[in-house]
Each structure stands twice: as C-alpha cells, then as structure tokens.
VOGU-3710 file (C-alpha; in Angstrom, 3 decimals, decimal comma):
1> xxxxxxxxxx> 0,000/0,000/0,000  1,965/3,103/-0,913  2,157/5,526/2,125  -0,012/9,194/1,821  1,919/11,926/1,185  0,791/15,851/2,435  1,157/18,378/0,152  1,666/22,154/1,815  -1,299/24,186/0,685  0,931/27,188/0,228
11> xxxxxxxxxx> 3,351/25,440/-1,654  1,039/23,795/-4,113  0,328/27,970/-4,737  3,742/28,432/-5,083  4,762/26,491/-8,140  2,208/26,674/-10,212  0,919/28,920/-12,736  -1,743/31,402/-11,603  -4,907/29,607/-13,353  -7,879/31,261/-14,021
21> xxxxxxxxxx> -9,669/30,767/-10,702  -6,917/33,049/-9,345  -7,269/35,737/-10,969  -10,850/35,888/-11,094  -10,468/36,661/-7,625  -7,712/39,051/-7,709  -10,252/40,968/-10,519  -13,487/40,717/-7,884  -11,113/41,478/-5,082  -9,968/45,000/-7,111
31> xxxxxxxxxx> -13,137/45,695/-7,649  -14,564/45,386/-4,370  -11,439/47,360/-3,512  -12,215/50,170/-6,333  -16,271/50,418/-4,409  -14,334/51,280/-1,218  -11,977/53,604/-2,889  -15,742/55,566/-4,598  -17,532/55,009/-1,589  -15,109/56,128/0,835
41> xxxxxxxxxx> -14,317/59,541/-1,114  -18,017/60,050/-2,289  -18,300/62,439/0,586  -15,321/64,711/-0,259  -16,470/65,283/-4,145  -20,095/66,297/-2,878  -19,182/67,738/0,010  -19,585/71,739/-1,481  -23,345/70,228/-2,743  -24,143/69,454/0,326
51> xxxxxxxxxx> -23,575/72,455/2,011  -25,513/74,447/-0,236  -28,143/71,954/-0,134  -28,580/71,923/3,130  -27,646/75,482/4,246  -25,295/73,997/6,392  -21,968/76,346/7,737  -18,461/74,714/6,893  -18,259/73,598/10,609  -20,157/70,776/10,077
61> xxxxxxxxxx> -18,051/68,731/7,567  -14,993/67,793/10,297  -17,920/65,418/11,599  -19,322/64,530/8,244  -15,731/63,668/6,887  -14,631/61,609/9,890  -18,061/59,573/10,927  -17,381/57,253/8,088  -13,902/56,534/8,827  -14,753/55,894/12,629
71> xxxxxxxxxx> -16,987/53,702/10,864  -14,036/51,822/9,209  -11,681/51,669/12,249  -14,687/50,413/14,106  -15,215/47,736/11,372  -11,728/46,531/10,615  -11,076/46,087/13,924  -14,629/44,399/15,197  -15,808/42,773/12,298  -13,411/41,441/10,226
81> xxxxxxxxxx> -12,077/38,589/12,560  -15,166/36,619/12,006  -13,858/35,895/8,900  -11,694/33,364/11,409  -15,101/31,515/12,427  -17,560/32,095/9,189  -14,907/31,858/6,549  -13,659/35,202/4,690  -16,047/35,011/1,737  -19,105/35,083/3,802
91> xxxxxxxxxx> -17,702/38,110/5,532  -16,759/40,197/1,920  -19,998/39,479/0,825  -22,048/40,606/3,768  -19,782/43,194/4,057  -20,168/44,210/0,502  -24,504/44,562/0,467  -23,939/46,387/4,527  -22,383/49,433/2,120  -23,607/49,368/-0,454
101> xxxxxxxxxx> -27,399/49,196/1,243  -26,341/52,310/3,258  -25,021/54,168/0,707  -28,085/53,945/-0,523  -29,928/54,986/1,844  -27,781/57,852/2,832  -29,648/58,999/-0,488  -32,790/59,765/1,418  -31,251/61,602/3,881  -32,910/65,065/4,980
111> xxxxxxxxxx> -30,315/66,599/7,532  -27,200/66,431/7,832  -26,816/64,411/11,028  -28,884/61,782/8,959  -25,969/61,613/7,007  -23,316/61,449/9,644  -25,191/58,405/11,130  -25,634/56,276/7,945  -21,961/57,147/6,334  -20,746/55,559/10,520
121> xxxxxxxxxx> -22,633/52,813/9,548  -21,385/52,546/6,206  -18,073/52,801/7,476  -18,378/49,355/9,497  -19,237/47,200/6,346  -16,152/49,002/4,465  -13,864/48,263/7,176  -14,982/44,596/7,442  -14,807/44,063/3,737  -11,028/45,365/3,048
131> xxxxxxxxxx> -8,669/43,529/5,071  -10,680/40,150/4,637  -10,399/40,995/0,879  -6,744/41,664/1,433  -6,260/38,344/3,134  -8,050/36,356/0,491  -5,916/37,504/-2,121  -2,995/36,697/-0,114  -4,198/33,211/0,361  -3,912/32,725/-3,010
141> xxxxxxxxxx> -1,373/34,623/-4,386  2,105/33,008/-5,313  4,974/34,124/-2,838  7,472/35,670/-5,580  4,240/37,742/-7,298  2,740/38,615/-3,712  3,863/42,423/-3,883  3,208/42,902/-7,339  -0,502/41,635/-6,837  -1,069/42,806/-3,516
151> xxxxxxxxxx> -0,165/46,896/-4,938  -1,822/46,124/-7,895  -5,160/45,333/-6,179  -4,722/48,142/-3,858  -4,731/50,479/-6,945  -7,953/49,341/-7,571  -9,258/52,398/-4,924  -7,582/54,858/-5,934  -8,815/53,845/-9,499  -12,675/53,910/-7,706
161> xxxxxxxxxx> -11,829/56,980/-6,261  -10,977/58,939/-9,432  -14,009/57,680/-11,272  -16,127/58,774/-8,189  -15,021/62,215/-9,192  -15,715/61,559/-13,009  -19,000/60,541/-12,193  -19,596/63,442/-9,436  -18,788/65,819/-12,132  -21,484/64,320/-14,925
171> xxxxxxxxxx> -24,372/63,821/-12,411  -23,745/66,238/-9,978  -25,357/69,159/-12,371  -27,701/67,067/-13,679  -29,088/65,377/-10,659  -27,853/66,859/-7,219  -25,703/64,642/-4,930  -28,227/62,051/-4,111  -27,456/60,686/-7,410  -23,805/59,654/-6,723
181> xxxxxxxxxx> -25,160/58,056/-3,603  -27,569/55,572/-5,094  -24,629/54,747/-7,809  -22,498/54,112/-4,625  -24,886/51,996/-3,421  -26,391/50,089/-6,292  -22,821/49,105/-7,873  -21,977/47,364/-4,782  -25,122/45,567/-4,447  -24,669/44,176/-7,893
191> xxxxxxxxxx> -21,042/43,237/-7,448  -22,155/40,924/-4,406  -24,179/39,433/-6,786  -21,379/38,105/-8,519  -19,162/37,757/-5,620  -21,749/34,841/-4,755  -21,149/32,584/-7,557  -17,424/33,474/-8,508  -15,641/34,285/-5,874  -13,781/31,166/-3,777
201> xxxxxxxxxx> -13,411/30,777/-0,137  -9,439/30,562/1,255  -8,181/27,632/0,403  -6,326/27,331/3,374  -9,002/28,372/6,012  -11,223/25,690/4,466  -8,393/22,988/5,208  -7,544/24,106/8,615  -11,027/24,338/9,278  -11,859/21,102/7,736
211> xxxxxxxxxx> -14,766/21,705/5,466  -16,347/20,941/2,287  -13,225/18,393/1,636  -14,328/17,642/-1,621  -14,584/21,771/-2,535  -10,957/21,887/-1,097  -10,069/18,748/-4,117  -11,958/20,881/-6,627  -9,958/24,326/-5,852  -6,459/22,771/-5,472
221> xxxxxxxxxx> -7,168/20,822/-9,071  -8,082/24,236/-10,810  -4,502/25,354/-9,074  -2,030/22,702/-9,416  -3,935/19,931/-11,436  -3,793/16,644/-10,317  -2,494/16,166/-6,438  -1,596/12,215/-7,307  -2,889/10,889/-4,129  -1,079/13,875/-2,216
231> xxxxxxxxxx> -3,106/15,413/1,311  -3,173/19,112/1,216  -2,511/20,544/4,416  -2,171/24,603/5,639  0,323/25,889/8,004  -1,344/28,388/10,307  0,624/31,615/10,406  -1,565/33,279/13,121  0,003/36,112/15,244  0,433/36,293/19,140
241> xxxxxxxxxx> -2,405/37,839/20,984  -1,322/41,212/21,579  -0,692/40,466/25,437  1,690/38,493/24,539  2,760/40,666/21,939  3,475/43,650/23,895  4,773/41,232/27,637  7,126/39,310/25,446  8,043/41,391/22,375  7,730/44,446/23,999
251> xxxxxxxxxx> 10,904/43,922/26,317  13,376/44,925/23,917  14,223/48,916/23,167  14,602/48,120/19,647  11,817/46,373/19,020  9,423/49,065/20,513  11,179/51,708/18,507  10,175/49,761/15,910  6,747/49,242/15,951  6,268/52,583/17,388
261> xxxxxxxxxx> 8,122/54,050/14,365  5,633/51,464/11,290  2,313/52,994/13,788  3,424/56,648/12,918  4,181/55,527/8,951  0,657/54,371/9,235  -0,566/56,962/10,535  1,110/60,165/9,010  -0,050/58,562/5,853  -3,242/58,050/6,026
271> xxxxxxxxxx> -3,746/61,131/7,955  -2,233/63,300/4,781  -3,629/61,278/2,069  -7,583/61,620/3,633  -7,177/65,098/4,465  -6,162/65,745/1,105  -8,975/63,987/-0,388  -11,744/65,007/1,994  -10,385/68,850/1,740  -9,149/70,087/-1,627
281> xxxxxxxxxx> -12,704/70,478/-3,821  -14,072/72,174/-0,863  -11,014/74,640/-0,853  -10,629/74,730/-4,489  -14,630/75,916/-4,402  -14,007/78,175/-2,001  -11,165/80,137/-4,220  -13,141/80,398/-7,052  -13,564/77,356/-8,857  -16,732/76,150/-10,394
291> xxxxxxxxxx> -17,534/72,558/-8,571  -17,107/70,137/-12,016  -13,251/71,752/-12,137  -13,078/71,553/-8,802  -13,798/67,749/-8,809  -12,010/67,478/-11,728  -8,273/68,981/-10,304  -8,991/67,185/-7,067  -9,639/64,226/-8,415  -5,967/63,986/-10,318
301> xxxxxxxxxx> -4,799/63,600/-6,398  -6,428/59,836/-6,750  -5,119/59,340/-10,296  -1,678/60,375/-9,691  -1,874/57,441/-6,426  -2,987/54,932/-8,984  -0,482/55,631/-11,566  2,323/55,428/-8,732  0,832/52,315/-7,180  0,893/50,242/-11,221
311> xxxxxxxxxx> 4,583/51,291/-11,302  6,156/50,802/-8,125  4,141/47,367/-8,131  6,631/46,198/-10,706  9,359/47,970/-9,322  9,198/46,333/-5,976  8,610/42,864/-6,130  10,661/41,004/-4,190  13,362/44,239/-3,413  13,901/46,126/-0,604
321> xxxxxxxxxx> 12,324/49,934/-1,252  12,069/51,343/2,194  14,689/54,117/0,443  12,665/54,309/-2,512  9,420/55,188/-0,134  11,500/57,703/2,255  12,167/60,130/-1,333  9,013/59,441/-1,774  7,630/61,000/1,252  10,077/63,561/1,407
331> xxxxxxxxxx> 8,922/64,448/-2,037  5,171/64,645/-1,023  6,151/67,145/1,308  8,179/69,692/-1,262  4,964/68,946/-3,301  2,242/69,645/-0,687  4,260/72,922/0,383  4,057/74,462/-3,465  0,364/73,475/-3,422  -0,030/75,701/-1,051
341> xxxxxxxxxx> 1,675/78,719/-3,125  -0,656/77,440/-6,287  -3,844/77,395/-4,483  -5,285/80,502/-6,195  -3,167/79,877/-9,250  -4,426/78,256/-12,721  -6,541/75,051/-12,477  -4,052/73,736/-14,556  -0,738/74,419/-12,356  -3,067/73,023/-8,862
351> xxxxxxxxxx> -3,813/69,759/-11,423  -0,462/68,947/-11,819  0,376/70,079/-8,352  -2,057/67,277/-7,044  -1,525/64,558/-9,864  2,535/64,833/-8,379  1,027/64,779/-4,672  -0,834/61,165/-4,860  1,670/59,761/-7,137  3,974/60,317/-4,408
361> xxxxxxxxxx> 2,038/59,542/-1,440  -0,677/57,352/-2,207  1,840/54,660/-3,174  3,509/54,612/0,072  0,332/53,381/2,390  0,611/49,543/0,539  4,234/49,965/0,594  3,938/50,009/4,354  3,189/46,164/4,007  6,833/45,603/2,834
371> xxxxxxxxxx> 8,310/47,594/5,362  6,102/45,347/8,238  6,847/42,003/6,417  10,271/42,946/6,165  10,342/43,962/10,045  8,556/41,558/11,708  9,087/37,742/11,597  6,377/35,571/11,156  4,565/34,711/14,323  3,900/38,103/15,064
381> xxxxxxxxxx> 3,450/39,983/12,003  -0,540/39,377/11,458  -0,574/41,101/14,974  1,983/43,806/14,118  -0,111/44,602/11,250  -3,243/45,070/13,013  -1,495/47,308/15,496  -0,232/49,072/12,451  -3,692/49,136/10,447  -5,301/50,655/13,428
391> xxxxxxxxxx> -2,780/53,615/13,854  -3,140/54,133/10,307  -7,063/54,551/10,546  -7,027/56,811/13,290  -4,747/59,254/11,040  -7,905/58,761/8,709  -9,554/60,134/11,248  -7,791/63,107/13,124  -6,664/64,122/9,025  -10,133/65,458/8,174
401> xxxxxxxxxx> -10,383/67,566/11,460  -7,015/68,754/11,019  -8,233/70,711/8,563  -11,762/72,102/10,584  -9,701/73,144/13,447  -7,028/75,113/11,879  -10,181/76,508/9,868  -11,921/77,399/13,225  -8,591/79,340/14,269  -8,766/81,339/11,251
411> xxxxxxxxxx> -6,017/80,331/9,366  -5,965/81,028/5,353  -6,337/77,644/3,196  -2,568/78,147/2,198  -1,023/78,144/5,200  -3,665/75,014/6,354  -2,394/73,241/3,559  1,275/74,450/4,413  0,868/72,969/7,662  -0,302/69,604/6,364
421> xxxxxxxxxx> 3,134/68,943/4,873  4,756/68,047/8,005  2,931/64,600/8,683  4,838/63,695/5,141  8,615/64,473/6,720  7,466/62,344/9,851  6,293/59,748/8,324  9,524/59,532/6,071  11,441/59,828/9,172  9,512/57,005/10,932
431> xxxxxxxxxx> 10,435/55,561/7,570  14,397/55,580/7,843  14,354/54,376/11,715  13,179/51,411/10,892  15,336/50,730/7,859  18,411/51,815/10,369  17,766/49,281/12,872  16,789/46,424/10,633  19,998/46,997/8,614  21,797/47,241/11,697
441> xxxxxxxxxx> 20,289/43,424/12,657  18,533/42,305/9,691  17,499/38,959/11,825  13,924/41,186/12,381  12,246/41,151/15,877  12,935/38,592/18,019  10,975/37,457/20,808  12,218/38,056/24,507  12,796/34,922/26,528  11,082/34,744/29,634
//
C-alpha cells in the first residue's frame, strides 16, 4: 500500500501557474477594492453640494468627513475577525450589500446628522470588507508575485476613487448629490451578486477548518492539477495575541522603537492622504472654482496614487524599497508645500500640483506592508499589522479635522495646507528608523525569553 503523502497548501500555490480561478479573484477582489476607494471619497467630491443643499456652515463637515472613517476603524477592527469563524467570503460578501445598502440609503437623507449616522454605519461594512479581501488575495497569491498583486489590487481604490469624481462631475449638475449616492450603493449591491457565484473561499481556512473536503479537491485541481494521491494541508501563520505581543516582544528597546516608528508611517499617511482627499474640492470651491473643475483637479490627487501604485508594483517585487518610499515622502512634502503657493493659481498648475502629490504619497500606504513584512518575523506579524492598520485609521480620522480646526482658528487655506506637509517628513522619518535598525540586525524582531 503506498504511504499518503501531504502536500503544503501554500506550496502547491507556489509552483504553479496562476490559473484562471486566481485571478478571477484578484479581478473581484480590485473591484470590491475600487467600491471602497468611490464610496469612501463620495463624501469629499459632494461635500460643497451638500452644504448648499442643506444650508449647512463649513463647521459641520470635520464630523461629516470623519463619521465614516470611525466607521471603518470600528469595522476593521470588530468585524473582520469573524472571517476566522464564518470563513472570509461570507464576511466580503455581507460586508459588501452592509455598504452598499447604506449608501443607498444615505440617499434619502434630509439633515445632515442623517448623514453622519448612515456614512458611521457605512463605514463598518467598508472596514470589514477590506482587510478580509486583502487576506483572500494573499491566500492565493504566489509568494514571488505577492507584492506585485497585492499593490496592484490596492490600486484598484484609488482607481474607484478617481471615477467617483468623473461621475460626481457628470451627475452632480444634472441630478444633485443624491445621485452619486444611489450609484455608490447600487454598484456594490450588484457586485455581491457576482461575488456569490465566482468568488472562492481561502483555500487554506477551508483545510484548517476542515470543510467541504471535496470543494478543497476541486480548488487545489483548478490550481495545481492533479495532487496524485497527495493530502493538502495549511500551516497556520496566526500572530500572538497582543498580550503576549506587547509582555514578550515588547521587552526589547529596539523592538518598541520599531513598531512605534511602522504605527506613525501608518498613521502620518493616512492622515495626509484623507485630508487631502476630503479637503481640496471644498477649498478649491471656495477660491473660485466652479464645482465640475473643482472635482475634476482634485480628483488627479487619486489618479496620480494609482499611476504610482501600477509602477512601483513592478518595481518592488521582491526588493527592498524602504529608500525608494522615504524620497518618496520627502517628495510629497516639497509637493504639498508648493500646493499651497498654487492654491489661487491656474486650475491647470493646482492639477499637476495634485496629480505629483498622490503619485507620491498614495503609493507609500501599501508599501507600508513591505516595510512590516520585512520587520517583523512571522509569528507576530498578522498582529503587528493590526497594530499598524489601526494607527493608520485613526490618522484617517484626526486628518479630516485637522483641517476644521485650523479653519476654526482662522487660518488662510494656504497656510492650512502648508501645515499639512509636516505629517509627510514624519512619516519619512519614521520611515528611515526602521530601515536603520533592521539593517543594523537584519534577523527582524525577536521574541524576549522569559
């Protein structure tokens, strides 16, 4: 009787060719990802609409901006681990209809506190839906194309974001900004439709979890072919809780320099690129712009991150780029600072101005992943990049009311927007203490003996 072999899940990935059942997930998972990216910046395009609309004094849009990404913090952070239990496609596609129902019913809103509640809400299914997305792709992405994939996907929303502005500026004259809300709503419902019959749960959280054995036989034939007899099995990679994250990994100096410095990447990003995007067509209004060339230059900001994101995701596979991302950052800064000179200048000089700003920055929030792969070693990198998620989510946050409460104190748009440079030369500071201590012991983090 010859003797079973196993067969490592992650290998079977590994060396073979990326068949067609791959990348129709990698496809659904972009667009899912490019719905976020429209969704998410829906409010910034309409934002001028809706003050007019509802007679409502600038004040109000700090809260308006922000309730959706408290939303997503709240989401990422509570919802997505039943993906663990339920199995990640259940989760994207639940996940999927919760926005995509209260986008469109943030449509029917008649104050603007209606609207703060339902974009929270719709906040918690986007933050569910992204990382779980994220993960699922990784599941099934060979290791040596990981980074190219993984930035290529991420594109996807900045790609959703710059057609949100296309759109906003066709159906915004014609039909007021309820219209862009029941496209943000009904697009998602319809993807979720086909996210039922073609997208794939993880092939490796279906073997660990042993179910549907003979949907795990189907899947790893439309990967690898025939197994010849082999068992697949999956290696959990699951991070430490974070008590014992922070009681054991936490000891060393370095180590806590470390993660402190990947929280404030994560956050100094995030915070610049969604004050940027929840800001500029209300300023660019405000100096005189009518609102389609408003949406129009501010949408570049978006388009400039997605061209970035297509080329550096060829650039950096499998290479070391933490350099590469600290130019980068320093370079969003030199660019955000002569914004702030062009702000009353030609829409065409502010267009490039903002096209520059995104292709710099934008780029450099997935390009965190490398630096935290690179940083952390295996068993605790899922829970370093939680840690590092969340800090990044609550710059999405405090970025938006940046910009309200240096309003409040009077300050001209210019110097606001001068201001908003500096999170850029942190974050590419952050950026070069962690490439100094991991080139000074590249053997990553190591755990503290007890």
């Amino acid at each position: 009787m010859t003797p079973e072999h196993t067969l490592n899940v992650t290998a079977l990935i590994d060396r073979s060719r990326i068949s067609r059942m791959q990348y129709a997930i990698f496809f659904l998972g972009a667009l899912a990802f490019g719905l976020d990216g429209l969704d998410t910046q829906i409010i910034g395009y309409i934002a001028p609409s809706l003050l007019a609309a509802f007679h409502a004094p600038r004040a109000v849009l700090g809260e308006l901006f922000s309730s959706g990404l408290v939303g997503l913090l709240i989401g990422s952070l509570a919802i997505g681990p039943f993906a663990d239990k339920f199995g990640r496609k259940r989760v994207i596609i639940l996940s999927v209809v919760s926005f995509g129902v209260f986008t469109l019913i943030s449509a029917y809103s008649s104050t603007i506190g209606e609207l703060v509640m339902w974009r929270f809400i719709t906040g918690l299914g986007l933050g569910a839906a992204i990382p779980n997305i994220m993960a699922l792709v990784s599941d099934y992405c060979p290791a040596q194309r990981r980074a190219t994939v993984i930035m290529l996907v991420a594109a996807a929303n900045a790609a959703g974001a710059t057609l949100g502005a296309l759109l906003a500026g066709q159906l915004l004259p014609l039909w007021g900004w309820r219209a862009m809300f029941y496209f943000g709503g009904i697009a998602p419902l319809v993807l979720a439709v086909f996210l039922c019959f073609y997208l794939q749960e993880s092939l490796s959280w279906l073997i660990v979890r042993k179910r549907a054995p003979e949907l795990v036989k189907h899947l790893a034939a439309q990967i690898g072919g025939s197994l010849s007899g082999a068992r697949l099995i999956a290696e959990g990679e699951q991070g430490v809780d974070y008590k014992t994250f922070l009681t054991r990994y936490m000891r060393e100096p370095r180590n806590i320099v470390n993660t402190l410095a990947i929280m404030v990447i994560y956050f100094m990003v995030m915070f610049e690129m969604f004050f940027m995007s929840s800001w500029i067509t209300t300023v660019l209004v405000e100096n005189g712009f009518p609102i389609r060339s408003a949406i129009h230059s501010s949408s570049l900001f978006q388009t400039g991150g997605f061209v970035g994101m297509i080329l550096i995701a060829f650039f950096a596979a499998g290479k070391d780029i933490t350099r590469l991302f600290t130019a980068m950052l320093m370079a969003a800064c030199a660019a955000i600072v002569a914004t702030s000179f062009t702000l009353h200048g030609s829409p065409p000089v502010i267009s490039a101005m903002l096209f520059i700003t995104g292709f710099l920055l934008v780029p450099c929030l997935p390009g965190g992943s490398s630096i935290v792969g690179r940083t952390y070693p295996v068993a605790i990198r899922a829970t370093a990049f939680g840690a590092a998620y969340a800090a990044g989510r609550l710059g999405s946050v405090f970025g938006p009311f940046f910009g309200q409460k240096l309003h409040e104190l009077g300050l001209s748009s210019e110097t606001i927007f001068l201001a908003s440079a500096l999170p850029c030369l942190i974050a590419a500071l952050a950026v070069l203490v962690v490439h100094h201590n991991t080139t000074r012991d590249p053997s990553g983090m190591l755990p503290v003996v007890k």
